[in-house]
C-alpha positions in Angstrom: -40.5 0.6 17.3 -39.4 -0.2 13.8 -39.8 -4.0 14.1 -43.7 -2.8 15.3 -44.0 -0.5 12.0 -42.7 -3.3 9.7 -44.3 -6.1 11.3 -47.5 -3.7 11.0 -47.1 -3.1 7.1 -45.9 -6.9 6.7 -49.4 -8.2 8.5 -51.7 -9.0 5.3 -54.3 -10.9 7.3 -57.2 -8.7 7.1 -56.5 -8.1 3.3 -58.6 -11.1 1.4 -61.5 -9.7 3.6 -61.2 -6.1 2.0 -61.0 -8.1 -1.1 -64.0 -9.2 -1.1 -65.7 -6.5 0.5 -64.5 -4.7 -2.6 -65.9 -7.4 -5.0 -69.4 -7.8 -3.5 -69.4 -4.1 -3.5 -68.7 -3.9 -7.0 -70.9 -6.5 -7.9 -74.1 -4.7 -5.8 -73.3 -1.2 -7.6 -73.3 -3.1 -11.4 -77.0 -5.0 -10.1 -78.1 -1.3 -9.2 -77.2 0.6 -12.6 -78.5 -2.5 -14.5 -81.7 -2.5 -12.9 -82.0 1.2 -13.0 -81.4 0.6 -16.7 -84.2 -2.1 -17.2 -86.4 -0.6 -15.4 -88.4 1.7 -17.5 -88.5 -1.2 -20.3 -89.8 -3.9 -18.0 -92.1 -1.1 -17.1 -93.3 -0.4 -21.0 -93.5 -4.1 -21.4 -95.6 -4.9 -18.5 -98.0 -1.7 -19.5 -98.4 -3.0 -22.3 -99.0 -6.8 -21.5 -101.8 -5.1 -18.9 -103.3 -3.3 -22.0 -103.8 -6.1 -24.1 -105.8 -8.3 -21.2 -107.7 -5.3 -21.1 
């Protein structure tokens, strides 16, 4: 039973995919609050680009 547990906690094979689940995660969540960010000012400038041909 203990060579199971320590084989168990020695096993790292999965970890590079958590990794980078982590990272494209991460990534996703800084695209979302930088476009939630830009928004109302790509918003403003497009308003106002619509005015002017107007």
């Amino acid at each position: 039973m203990r060579q199971l547990v320590s084989r168990f906690l020695g096993d790292q094979s999965g970890a590079t995919a958590i990794e980078y689940c982590l990272i494209a995660g991460s990534i996703a969540l800084m695209i979302i609050v930088v476009v939630q960010g830009i928004g109302p000012q790509l918003a403003a400038t497009f308003a106002a680009i619509t005015g002017s041909l107007n």
